[in-house]
N, C-alpha and C positions, 0 to 999 in steps of 0.2 A: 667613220661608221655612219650610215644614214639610219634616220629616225626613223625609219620602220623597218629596218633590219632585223628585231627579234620579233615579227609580228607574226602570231601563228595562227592568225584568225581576222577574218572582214566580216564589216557590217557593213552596207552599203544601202545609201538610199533611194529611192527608183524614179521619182519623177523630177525631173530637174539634172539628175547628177545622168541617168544611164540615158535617156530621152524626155521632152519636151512635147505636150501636145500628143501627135502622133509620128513624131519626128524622134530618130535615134540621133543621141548628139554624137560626132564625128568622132569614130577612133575609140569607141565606146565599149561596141562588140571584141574587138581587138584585147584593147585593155581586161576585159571579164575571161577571156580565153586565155591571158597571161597567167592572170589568177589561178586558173584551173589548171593548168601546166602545172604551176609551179605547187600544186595539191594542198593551196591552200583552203581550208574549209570556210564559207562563207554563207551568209542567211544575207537576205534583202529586207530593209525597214521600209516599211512604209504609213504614213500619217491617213493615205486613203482611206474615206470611208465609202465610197459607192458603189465599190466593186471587191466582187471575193476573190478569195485569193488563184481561184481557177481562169475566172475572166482576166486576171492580171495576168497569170503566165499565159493565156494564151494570145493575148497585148504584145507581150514580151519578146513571144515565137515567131510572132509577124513581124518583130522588128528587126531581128535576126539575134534575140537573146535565147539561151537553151537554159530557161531555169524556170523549175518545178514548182508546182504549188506549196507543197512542202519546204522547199527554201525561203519560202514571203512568212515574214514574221510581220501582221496585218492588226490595226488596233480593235476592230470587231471580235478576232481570235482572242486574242490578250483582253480583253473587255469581257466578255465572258463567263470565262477562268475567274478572272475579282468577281464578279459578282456572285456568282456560284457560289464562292468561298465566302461571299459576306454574307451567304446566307436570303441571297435575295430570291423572291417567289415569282412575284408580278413588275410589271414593266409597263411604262408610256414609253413608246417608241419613237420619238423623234430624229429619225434614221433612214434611210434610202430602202425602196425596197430590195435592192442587188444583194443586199447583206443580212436582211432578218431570219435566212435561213440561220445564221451563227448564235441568234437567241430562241431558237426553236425549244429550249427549254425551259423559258422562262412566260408566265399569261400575257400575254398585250392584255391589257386594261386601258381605260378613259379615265376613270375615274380613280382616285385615291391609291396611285401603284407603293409598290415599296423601295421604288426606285424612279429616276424621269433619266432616261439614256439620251444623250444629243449626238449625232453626229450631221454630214450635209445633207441637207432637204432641197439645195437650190432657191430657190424662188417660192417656197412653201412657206415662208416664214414671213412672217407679219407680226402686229403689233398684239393683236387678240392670240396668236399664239404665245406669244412671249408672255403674255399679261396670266394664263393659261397655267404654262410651264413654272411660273412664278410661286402661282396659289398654289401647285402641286407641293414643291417645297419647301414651302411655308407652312404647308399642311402636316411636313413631317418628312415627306419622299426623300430618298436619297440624291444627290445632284452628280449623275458622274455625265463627263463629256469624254468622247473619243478622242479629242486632242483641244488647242484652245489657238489656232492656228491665226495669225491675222491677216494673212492671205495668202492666195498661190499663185504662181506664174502661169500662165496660160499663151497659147499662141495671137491671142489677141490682146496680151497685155495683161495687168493684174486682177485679181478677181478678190472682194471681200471674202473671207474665211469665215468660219463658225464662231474663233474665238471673241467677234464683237459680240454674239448673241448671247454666249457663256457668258461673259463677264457683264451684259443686261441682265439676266439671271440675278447673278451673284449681287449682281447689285441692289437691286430691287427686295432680294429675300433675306439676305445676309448671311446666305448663305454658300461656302468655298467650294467650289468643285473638285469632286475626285476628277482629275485628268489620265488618263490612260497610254495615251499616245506620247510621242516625243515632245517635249524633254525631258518626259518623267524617267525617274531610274529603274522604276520596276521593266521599264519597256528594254530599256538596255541589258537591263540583266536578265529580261527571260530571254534576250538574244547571246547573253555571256553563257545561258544553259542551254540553251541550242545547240552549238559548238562543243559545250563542256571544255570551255576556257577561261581561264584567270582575266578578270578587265585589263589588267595590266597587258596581257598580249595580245589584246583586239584594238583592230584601228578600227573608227569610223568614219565614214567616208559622205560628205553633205554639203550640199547647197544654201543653207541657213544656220549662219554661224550660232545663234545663237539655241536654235530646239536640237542641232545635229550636230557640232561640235564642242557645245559650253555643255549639252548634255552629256554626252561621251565622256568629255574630262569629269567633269563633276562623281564620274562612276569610274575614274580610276584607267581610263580608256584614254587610245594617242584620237585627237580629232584634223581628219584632213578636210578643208573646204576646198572648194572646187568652183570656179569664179562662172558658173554655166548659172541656169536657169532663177532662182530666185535672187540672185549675188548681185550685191549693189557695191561699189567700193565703200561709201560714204556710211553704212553700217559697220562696216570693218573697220573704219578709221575711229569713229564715234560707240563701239563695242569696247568692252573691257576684257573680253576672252580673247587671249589670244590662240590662232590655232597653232598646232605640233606644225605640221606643214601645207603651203596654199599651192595649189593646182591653177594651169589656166582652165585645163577639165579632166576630165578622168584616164581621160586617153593620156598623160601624163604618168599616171599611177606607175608604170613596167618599171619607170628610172630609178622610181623609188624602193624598189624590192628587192 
């Protein structure tokens, strides 16, 4: 019996695992068509914060993937939704502008929000905003980040992630971030109600063993890595999670199903 034999649902992550950069990794396309053949229901995670989830399918469609905005389970979306729910009003935006359509309901404020939201800014980040972000709260604000990432792969090699800046933050305030993104388990499980599937019968399907497959498991989910885009071996040897099953890349996935 192979280990993803009773799997009645993917989760799949987007950059690194399906393409790189602006590059489709090879046998990729292929692989997501098997999927769909085989009618199995699937949502796309992604940690992105710089783009909505319309600019990513339409990313997707030029690379020769057919999936809908609706399929991207995106942490600005899931970001949100918590907030809403925690009752928050106002906001500092420390976020891209691609994405502040998704807190259209909540005030940007400067000063004294009820909340300080992080996601990437790029190159907008400095010591006076960090110093900033700090006094915010300390002041009281809530601390949530869009994920706490420590970097991404890029076609130029690796790129610092937000989560140095989060845990500047955290540091300085003393105070923990709500995290949104992966590896949190809310993020997996509003992708286990996307589907409307038990964890137990989702695979998840990633490039960083530790945010995409130790989070999977951790919710009760099989985690597959895939040795493409962020995948070092030397974290996988010196990792404690081990994954359900290792790919050389997704294009691998058909033998498994």
């Amino acid at each position: 019996m192979k280990v993803l034999d009773n799997a009645q649902g993917m989760l799949i992550d987007l950059d690194g695992v399906l393409y790189v950069g602006n590059q489709a990794i090879d046998g990729a396309q292929e692989a997501l068509a098997h999927i769909r053949k085989l009618a199995l229901p699937v949502r796309f995670l992604t940690n992105t914060t710089t783009q909505s989830r319309g600019s990513l399918s339409r990313k997707l469609k030029a690379l020769g993937f057919s999936i809908e905005p609706e399929e991207i389970l995106s942490t600005p979306s899931v970001a949100a939704n918590y907030l809403h729910q925690a009752g928050v009003r106002s906001c500092f935006l420390a976020i891209s502008d691609a994405i502040k359509s998704e807190f259209e309901a909540f005030e940007p404020v400067e000063n004294a929000p009820d909340a300080v939201l992080i996601g990437d800014i790029g190159r907008a980040w400095n010591y006076d905003l960090i110093n900033r972000l700090a006094q915010m709260v300390m002041s009281g604000a809530r601390l949530v980040a869009l994920h706490k990432n420590r970097y991404w792969q890029t076609e130029e090699g690796f790129r610092v992630d937000i989560g140095a800046f989060v845990a500047a933050i955290e540091y300085a305030s003393g105070v923990e971030a709500t995290i949104i993104g992966k590896p949190s388990a809310a993020f997996f499980q509003a992708g286990a109600q996307a589907l409307k599937c038990q964890p137990e019968y989702l695979a998840m399907i990633g490039d960083d063993i530790e945010s995409d497959v130790g989070g999977a498991q951790h919710c009760g989910m099989k985690g597959v890595l895939v040795r493409t885009g962020k995948f070092r071996p030397e974290q996988m040897v010196s990792s404690s999670i081990v994954p359900d099953v290792v790919l050389d890349s997704i294009a691998q996935l058909p033998e498994h199903l």
